[in-house]
N, C-alpha and C positions, 0 to 999 in steps of 0.2 A: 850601601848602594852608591852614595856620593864620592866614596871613595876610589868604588871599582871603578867609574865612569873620568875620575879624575886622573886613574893611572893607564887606562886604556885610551888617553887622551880625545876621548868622546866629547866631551865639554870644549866648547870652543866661546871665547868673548874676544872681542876689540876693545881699543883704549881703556880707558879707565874703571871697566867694569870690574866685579871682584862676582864668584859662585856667593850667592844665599843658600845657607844649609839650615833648617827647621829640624829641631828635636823638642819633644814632648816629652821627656822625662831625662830626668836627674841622671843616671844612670848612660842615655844616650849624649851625653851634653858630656858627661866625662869621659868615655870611650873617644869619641872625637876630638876634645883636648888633648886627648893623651898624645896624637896623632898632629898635631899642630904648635906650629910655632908661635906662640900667641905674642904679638905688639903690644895689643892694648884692649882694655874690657872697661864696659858701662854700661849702665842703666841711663834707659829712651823709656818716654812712654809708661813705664814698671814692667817692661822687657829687658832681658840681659841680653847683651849683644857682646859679642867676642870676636875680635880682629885677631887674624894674621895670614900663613899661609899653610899651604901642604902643598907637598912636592913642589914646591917653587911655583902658585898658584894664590894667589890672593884670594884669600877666602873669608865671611863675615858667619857665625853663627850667631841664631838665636834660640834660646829656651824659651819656646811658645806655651807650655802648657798641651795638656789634653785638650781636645774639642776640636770640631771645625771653626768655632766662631774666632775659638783665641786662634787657629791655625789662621785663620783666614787676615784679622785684623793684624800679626803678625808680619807677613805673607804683604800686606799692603806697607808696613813699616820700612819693610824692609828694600821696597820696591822706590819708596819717594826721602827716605832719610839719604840728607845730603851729609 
């Protein structure tokens, strides 16, 4: 879904923003690698966060885990990590 919206160029950001992309499993977290040029990767919090782009787009993933809670505390990490 992040994707089609990234190449129908529906996503729109100013300055310094980058898309947050949430995946909940292993599986989805490598399907989107596959698809990104990754800079750089680490662990925040005991979240895996993955930098780079798609299609010339800055983009940050993270492997949240199942759940609303992980989704959600996720979701806030990724909103205030500087």
């Amino acid at each position: 879904m992040a994707l089609e919206l990234i190449r129908q160029n529906r996503v729109s950001f100013t300055g310094g923003s980058m898309i947050g992309i949430l995946a909940a499993m292993d599986t989805e977290v490598e399907a989107i690698k596959n698809i990104m040029e990754i800079k750089k990767e680490e662990l925040y919090q005991g979240m895996n966060f993955t930098y780079g782009t798609i299609e010339n787009k800055e983009v940050v993933l993270c492997k949240c885990g199942v759940g609303k809670c992980l989704a959600s505390m996720s979701a806030t990490l990724l909103c205030t990590k500087e």
